[in-house]
C-alpha positions as CSV (number, residue, x, y, z in Angstrom):
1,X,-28.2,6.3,22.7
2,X,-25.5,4.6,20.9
3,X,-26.4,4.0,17.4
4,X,-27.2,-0.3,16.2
5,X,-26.2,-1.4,19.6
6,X,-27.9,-4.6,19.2
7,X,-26.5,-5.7,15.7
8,X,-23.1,-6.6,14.5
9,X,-21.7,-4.0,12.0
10,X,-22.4,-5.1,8.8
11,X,-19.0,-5.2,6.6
12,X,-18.3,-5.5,2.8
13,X,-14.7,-6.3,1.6
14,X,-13.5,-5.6,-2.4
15,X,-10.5,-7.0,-3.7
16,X,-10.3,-9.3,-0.6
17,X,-6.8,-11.2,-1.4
18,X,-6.6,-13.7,1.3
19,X,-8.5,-11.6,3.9
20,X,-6.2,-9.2,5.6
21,X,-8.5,-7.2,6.6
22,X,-11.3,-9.0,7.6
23,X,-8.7,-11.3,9.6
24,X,-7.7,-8.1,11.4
25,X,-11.0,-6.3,12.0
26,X,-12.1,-9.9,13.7
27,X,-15.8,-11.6,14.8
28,X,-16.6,-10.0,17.4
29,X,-18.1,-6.2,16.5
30,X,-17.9,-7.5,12.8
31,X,-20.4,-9.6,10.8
32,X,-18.5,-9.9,6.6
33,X,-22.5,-10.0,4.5
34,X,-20.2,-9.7,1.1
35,X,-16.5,-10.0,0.0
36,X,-14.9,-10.4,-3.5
37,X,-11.6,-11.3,-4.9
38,X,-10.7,-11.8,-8.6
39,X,-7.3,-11.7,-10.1
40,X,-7.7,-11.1,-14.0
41,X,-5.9,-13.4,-16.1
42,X,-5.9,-16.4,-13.0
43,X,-7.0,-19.4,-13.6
44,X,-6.9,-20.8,-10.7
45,X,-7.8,-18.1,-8.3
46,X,-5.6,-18.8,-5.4
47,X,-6.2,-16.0,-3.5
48,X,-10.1,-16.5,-3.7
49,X,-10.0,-20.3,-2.9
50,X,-7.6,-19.7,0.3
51,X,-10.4,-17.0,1.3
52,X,-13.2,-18.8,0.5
53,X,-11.6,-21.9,2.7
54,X,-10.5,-19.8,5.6
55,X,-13.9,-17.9,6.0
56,X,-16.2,-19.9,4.7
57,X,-18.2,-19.4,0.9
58,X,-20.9,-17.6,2.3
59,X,-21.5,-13.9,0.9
60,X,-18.0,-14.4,-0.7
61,X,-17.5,-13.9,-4.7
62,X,-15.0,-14.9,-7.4
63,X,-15.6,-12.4,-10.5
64,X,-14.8,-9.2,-11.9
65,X,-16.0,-6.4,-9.3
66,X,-17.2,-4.4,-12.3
67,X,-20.0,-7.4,-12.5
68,X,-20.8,-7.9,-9.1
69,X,-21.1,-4.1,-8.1
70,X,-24.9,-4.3,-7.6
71,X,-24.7,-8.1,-5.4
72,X,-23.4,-6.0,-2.9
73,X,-25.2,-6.2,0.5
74,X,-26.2,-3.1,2.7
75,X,-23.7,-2.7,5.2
76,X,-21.8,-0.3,7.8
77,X,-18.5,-0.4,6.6
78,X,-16.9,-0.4,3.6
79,X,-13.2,-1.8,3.3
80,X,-10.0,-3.2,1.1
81,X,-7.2,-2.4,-0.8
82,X,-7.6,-1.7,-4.3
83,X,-5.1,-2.8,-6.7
84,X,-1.9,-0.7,-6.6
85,X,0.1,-1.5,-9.7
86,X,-0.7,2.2,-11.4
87,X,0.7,3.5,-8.5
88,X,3.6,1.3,-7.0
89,X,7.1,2.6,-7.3
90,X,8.0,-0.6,-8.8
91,X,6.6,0.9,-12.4
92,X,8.8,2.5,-14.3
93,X,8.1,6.5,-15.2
94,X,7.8,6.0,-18.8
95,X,5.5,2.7,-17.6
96,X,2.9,4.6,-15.5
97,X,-0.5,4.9,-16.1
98,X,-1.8,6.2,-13.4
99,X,-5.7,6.6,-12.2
100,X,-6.8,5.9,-15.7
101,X,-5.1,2.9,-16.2
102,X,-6.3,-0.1,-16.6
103,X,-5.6,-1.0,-12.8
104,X,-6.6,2.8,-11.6
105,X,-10.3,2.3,-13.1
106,X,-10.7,0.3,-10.0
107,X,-11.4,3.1,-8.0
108,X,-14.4,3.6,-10.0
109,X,-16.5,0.4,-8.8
110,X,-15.7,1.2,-5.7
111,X,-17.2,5.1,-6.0
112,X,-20.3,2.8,-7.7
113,X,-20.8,1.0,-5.0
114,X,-20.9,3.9,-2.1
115,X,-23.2,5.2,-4.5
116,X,-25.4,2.7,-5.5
117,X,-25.9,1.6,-1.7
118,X,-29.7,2.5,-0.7
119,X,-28.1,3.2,2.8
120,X,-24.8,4.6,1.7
121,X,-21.2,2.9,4.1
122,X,-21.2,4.8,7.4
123,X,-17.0,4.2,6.9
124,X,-15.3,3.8,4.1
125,X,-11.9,2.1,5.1
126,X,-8.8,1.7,1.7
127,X,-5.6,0.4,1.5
128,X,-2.7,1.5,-1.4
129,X,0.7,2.1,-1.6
130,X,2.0,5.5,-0.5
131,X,2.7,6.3,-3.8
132,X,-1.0,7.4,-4.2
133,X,-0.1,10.7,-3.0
134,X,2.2,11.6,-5.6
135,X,1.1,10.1,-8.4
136,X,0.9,10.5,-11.6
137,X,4.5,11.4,-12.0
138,X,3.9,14.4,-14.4
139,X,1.1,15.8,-12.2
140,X,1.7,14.7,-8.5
141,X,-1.3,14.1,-6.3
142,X,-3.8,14.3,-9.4
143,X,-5.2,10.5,-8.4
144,X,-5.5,11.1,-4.8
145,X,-7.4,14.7,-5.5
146,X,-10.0,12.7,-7.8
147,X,-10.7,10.3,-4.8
148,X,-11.1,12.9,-2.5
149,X,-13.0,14.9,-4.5
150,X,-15.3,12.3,-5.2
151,X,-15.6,11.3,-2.0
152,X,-16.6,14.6,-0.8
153,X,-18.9,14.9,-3.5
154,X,-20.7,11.8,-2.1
155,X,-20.9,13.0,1.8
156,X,-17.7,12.0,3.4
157,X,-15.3,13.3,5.2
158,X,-11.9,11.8,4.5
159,X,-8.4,11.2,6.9
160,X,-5.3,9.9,5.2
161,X,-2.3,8.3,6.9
162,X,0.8,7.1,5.3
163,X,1.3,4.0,8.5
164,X,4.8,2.3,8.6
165,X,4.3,-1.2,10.1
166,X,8.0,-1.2,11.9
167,X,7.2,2.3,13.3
168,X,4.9,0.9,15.8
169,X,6.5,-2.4,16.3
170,X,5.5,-4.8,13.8
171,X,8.5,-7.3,11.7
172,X,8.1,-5.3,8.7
173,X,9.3,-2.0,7.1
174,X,5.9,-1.9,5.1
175,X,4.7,1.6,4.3
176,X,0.6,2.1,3.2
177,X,-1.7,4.7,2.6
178,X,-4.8,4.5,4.7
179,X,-8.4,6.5,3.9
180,X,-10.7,6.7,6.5
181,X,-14.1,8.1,5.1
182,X,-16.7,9.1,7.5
183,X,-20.4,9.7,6.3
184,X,-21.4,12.9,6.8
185,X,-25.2,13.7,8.2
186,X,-27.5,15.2,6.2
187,X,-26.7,19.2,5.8
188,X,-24.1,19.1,8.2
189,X,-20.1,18.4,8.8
190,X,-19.7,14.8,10.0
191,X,-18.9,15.8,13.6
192,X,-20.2,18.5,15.5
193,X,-16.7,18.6,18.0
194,X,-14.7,17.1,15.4
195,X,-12.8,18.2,12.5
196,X,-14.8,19.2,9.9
197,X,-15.4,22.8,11.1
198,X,-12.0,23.8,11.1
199,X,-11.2,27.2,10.4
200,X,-8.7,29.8,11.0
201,X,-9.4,30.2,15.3
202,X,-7.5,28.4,17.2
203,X,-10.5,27.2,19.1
204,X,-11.2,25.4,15.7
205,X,-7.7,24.9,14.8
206,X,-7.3,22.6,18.4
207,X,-10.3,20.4,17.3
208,X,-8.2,19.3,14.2
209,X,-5.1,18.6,16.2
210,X,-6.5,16.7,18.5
211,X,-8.3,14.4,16.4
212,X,-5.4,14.3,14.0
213,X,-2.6,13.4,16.6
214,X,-4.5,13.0,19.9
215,X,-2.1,15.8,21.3
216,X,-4.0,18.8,23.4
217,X,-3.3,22.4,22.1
218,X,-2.9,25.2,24.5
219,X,-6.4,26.8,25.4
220,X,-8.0,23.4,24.0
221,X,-10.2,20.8,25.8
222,X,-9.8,17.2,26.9
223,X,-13.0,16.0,25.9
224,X,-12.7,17.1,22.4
225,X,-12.7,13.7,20.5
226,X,-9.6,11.9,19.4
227,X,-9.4,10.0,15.7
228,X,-9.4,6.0,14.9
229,X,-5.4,6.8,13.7
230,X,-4.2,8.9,16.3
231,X,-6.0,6.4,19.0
232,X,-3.9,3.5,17.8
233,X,-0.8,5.3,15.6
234,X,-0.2,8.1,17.8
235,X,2.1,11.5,16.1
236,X,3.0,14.2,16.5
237,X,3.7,17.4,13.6
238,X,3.1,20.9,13.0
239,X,-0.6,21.8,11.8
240,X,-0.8,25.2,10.1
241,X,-3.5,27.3,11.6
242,X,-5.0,28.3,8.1
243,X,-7.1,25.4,5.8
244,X,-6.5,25.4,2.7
245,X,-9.0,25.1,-0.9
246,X,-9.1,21.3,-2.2
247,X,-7.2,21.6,-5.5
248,X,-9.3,21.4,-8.4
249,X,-9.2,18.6,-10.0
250,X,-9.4,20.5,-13.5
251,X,-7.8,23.9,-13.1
252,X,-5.4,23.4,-10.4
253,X,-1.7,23.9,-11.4
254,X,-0.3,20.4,-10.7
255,X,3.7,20.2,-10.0
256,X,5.7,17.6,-11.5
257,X,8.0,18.2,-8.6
258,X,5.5,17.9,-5.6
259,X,2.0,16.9,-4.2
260,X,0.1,19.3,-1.8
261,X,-0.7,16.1,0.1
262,X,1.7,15.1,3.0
263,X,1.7,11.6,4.6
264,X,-1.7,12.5,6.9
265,X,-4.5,15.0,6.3
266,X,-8.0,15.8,6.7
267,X,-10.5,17.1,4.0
268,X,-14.2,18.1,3.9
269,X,-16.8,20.2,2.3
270,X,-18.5,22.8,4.4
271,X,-22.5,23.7,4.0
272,X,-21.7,25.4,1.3
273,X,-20.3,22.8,-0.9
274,X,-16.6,24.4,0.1
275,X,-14.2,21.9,0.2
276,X,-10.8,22.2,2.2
277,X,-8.5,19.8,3.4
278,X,-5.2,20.4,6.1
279,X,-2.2,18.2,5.3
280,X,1.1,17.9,7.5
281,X,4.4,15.6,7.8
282,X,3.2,13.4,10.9
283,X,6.1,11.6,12.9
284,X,5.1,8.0,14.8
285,X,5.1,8.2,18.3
286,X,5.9,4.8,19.6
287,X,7.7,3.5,23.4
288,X,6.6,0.1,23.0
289,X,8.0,-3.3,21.8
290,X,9.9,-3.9,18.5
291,X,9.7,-7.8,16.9
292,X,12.7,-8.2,14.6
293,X,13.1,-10.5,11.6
294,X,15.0,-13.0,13.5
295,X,11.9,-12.9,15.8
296,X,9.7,-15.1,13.2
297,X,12.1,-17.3,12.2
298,X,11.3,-20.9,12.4
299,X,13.6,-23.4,14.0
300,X,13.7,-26.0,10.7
301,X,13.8,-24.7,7.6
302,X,13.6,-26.6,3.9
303,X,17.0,-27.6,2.6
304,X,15.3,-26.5,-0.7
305,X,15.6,-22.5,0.4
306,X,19.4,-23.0,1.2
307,X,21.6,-21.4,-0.8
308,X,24.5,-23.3,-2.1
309,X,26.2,-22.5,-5.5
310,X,29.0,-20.8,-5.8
311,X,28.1,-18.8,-8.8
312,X,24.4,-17.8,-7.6
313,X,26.2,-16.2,-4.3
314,X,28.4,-14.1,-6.5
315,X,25.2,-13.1,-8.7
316,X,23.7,-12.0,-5.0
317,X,26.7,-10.4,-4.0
318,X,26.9,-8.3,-6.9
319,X,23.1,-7.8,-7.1
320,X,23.1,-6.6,-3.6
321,X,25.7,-4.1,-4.0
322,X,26.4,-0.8,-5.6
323,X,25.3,-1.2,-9.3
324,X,26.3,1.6,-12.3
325,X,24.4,0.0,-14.9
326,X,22.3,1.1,-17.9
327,X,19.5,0.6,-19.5
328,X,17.7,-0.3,-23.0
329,X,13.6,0.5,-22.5
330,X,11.8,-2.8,-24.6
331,X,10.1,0.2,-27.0
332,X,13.7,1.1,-28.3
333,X,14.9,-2.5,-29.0
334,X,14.5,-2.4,-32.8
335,X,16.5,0.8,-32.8
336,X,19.1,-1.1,-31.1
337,X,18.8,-4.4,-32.7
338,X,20.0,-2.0,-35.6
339,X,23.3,-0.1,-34.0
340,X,26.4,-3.5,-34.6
341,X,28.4,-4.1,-31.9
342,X,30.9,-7.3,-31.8
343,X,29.7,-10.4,-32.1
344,X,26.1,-9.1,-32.6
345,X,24.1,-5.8,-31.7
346,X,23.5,-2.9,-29.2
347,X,20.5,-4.7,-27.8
348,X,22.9,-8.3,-27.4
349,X,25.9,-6.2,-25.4
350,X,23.1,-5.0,-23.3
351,X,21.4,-8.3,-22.6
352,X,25.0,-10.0,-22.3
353,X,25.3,-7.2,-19.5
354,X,22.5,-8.3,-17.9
355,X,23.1,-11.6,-17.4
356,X,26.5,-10.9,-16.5
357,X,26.3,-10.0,-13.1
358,X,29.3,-8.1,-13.2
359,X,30.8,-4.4,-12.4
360,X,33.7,-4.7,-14.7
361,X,31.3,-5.8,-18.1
362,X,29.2,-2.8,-17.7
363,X,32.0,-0.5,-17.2
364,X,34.4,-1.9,-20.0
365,X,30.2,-1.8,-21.9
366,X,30.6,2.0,-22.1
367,X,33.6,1.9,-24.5
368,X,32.0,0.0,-26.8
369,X,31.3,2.2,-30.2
370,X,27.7,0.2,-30.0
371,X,27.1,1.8,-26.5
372,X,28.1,5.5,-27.7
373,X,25.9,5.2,-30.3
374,X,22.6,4.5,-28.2
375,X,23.9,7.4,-26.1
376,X,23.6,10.3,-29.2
377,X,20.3,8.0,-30.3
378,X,18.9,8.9,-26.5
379,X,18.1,4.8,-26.6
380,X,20.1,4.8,-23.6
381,X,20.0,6.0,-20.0
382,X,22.0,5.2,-16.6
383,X,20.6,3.0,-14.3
384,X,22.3,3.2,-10.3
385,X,21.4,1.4,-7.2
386,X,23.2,2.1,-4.0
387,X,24.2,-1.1,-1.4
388,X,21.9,-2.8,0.5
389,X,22.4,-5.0,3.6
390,X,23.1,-8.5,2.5
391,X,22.8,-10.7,4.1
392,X,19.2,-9.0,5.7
393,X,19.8,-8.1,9.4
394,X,18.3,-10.1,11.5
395,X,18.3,-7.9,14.6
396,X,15.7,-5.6,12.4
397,X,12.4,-5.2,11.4
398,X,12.1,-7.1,7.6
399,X,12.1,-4.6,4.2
400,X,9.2,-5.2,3.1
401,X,8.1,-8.7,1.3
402,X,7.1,-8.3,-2.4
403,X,5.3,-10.5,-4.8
404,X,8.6,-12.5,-6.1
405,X,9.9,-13.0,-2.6
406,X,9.9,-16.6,-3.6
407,X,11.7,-18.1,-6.2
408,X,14.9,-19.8,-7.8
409,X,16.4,-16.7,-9.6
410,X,18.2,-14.6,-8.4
411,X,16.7,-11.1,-7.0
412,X,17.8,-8.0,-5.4
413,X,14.9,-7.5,-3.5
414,X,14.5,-10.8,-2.2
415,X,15.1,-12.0,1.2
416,X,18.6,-13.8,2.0
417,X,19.3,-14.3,5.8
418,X,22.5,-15.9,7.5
419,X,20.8,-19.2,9.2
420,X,23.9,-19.7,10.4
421,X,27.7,-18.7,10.0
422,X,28.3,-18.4,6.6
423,X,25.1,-20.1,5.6
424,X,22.4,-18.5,3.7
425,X,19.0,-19.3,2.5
426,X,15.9,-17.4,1.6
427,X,12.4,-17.1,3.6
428,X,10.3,-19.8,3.7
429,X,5.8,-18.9,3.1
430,X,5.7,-19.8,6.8
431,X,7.6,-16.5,7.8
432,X,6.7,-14.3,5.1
433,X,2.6,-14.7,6.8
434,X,4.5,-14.0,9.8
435,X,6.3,-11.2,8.8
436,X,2.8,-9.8,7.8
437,X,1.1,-10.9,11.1
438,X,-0.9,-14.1,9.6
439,X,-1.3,-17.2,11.4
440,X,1.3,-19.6,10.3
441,X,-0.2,-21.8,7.0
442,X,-2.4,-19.3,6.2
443,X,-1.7,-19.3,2.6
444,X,-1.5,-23.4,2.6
445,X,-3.7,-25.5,-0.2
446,X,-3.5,-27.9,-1.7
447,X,-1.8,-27.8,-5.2
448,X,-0.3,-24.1,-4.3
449,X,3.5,-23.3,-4.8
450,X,5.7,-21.6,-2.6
451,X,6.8,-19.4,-5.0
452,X,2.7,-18.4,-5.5
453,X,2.3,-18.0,-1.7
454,X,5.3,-15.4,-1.4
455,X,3.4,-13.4,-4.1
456,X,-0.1,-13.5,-1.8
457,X,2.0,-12.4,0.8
458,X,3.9,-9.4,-1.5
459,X,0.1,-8.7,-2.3
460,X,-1.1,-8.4,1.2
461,X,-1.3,-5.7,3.9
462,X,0.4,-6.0,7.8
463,X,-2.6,-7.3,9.8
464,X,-1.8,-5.8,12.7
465,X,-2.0,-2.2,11.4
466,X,-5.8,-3.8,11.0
467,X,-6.4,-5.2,14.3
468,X,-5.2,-1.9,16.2
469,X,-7.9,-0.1,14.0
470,X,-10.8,-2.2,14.7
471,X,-11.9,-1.4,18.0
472,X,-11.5,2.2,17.7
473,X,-13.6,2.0,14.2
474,X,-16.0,-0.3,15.9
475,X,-16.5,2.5,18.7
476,X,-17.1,5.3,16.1
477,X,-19.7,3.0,14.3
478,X,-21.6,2.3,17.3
479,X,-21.1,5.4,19.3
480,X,-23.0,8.0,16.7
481,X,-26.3,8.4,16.7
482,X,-26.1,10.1,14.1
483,X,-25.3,9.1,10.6
């Protein structure tokens, strides 16, 4: 008998921004009996107003998770996407902080709250940047082996997927992470046809394909079950035959140069409180449909987002281009405040640099005694970036949208479209919720900015990705009776 047939699955969302996820999951299979979103250092809580107007204040809370971890309700599933700034590739190297930064204890209320729960999440659904694999940069895939370690150590099993929106037809080029964790029984590997008895065989060996990329190895069998990713994201890769040890979180030699995870894996512990894990490069299978950034456009756009003056489209055009730049990190600006250069200091060539927007002033820069100086001082180091398309294609899927996608500066990663010939503007809120798959005004309030609704939107995930997922989870939940 399928298992709560009668009941909605009961569904708790951390760090709920403006409710990506419970947007995609739905109402139908899904009843939300707790959500939370806080933004240290907020005062007005944007993100957790729009939520809390969208869905309603029930169940919903605006404080630190840390103080709200036992509020919780019991529930089925477990999802969100945990802050990602320790792990982002927007922080510098010499910035990171990785899982034990101030943003990386977040992992830890979640971990409290799986086990604190008197009936612990049958799934366990996250969200982060794929930079969680590799990360920290001295020790790659450290943070993502202390998840799944503790994970295991709490009775899941756990499937990663590193999903590309664009690679399965969606307006933007918006790469994520995805754990599925499922709840082991009691004394026993979550599925008795499924993954977690893989082993060297090759009877063993199919189960794991098949539920990793749908695909049927010789000598295997069609009813063997087929996973919530490979359902939806179909792939296709090479799976080695052998499993190999979890790496310890203490002992294991970790690589500066490389993480032993790929983009998609599978790892459990066996009866014998064994834990393994299979890992492989996974490439998207998709023959459908692709909706291009032209696609979401709208029709009128705001004069405001026009762009007009003459010297802010050379600052693009150079900003968009090949730069051979340097750099001064904040720590050493003393040391160059203290190096003379004309008509100031080391640290005022390099800001005049800066704001220069120009190829020639950073190369005729390096000549400068001031600049040879910071080079034998080691206060200096090269910075390059190679050309992007500018203006953005239209006849694409979008890069992806980040938090200052709105704004009056001027910024490389931003947006800038040709609305017609030779005229260029950048995107409006309207098509950044579409680029995400939100319904149009999602992020409107009253009192909000643009440039404040472009960051929610560089914050959230592609709803869709969501939506494909529900149904299949929805089926798993119900489906077992065993949990």
């Amino acid at each position: 008998m399928a298992a709560d047939s009668g009941r909605k699955i009961r569904v708790a969302e951390l760090f709920a921004g403006v409710g990506g996820f419970r947007l995609g999951l739905g109402i139908r299979d899904f009843e939300f009996v707790f959500s939370n979103q806080w933004e240290p250092g907020e005062t007005k809580q944007w993100a957790s107003r729009i939520y809390g107007e969208r869905f309603g204040p029930e169940g919903h809370t605006n404080q630190d998770i840390h103080k709200v971890i036992k509020e919780v309700s019991e529930h089925d599933l477990l999802v969100g996407g945990f802050p990602c700034q320790d792990y982002s590739v927007a922080r510098t190297i010499s910035g990171e902080l990785g899982i034990k930064g101030e943003k990386g204890k977040l992992w830890t209320p979640i971990r409290q709250i799986i086990q604190g729960s008197h009936v612990r999440p049958k799934i366990v659904f996250l969200e982060n940047v794929p930079r969680l694999l590799n990360s920290p940069s001295k020790y790659r895939g450290l943070n993502f082996a202390i998840i799944l370690k503790d994970l295991l150590q709490m009775g899941y099993d756990v499937e990663w997927r590193v999903i590309q929106a664009s690679d399965y037809g969606m307006p933007q080029k918006r790469a994520r992470v995805f754990l599925i964790a499922y709840r082991r029984p009691t004394n026993n590997t979550f599925y008795r046809n499924g993954p977690g008895v893989h082993g060297p065989s090759v009877r063993s060996r199919g189960r794991m394909v098949k539920w990793l990329t749908g695909l049927t190895t010789r000598g295997g069998n069609n009813d063997w079950e087929i996973g919530p990713f490979a359902e939806v994201f179909p792939v296709e890769g090479i799976l080695g035959i052998e499993k190999s040890p979890l790496p310890s979180v203490e002992d294991f030699d970790w690589s500066k140069k490389s993480s032993p995870f790929k983009n998609a894996g599978y790892a459990w512990q066996d009866n014998r409180r064994n834990r393994w894990f299979c890992t492989f490069k996974a490439t998207p299978i998709y023959h459908g449909e692709y909706t291009k950034l032209g696609d979401i456009l709208i029709d009128k756009h705001n004069p405001d987002y026009e762009i007009k003056d003459k010297e802010k489209l050379r600052m693009y055009s150079y900003i968009k281009g090949e730069q051979k730049e340097w750099r001064i990190r904040k720590v050493d600006r003393k040391d160059a405040e203290g190096i003379d250069a004309d008509d100031g200091n080391l640290w005022d060539l390099y800001q005049g640099c800066t704001k220069s927007y120009d190829a020639q002033i950073w190369a005729e820069s390096r000549k400068s005694t001031a600049y040879k100086e910071g080079i034998k001082m080691s206060i200096i180091y090269d910075y390059t970036a190679g050309r992007m398309a500018y203006p953005d294609s239209l006849n694409k899927a979008s890069r992806t949208v980040v938090t200052a996608e709105i704004g009056k500066s001027v910024s490389r990663m931003r947006h800038v479209i040709e609305y017609k010939e030779d005229k260029l503007r950048g995107l409006m809120p309207i098509e950044l919720e579409r680029l995400n798959m939100f319904p149009d005004n999602w992020t409107e309030y009253e009192g909000i900015s643009d440039s404040r609704r472009g960051f929610l939107m560089g914050n959230a995930l592609v709803v869709g990705i969501i939506e494909r997922l529900a149904e299949p989870l929805a089926r798993l939940i119900r489906g077992r009776s065993e949990w």
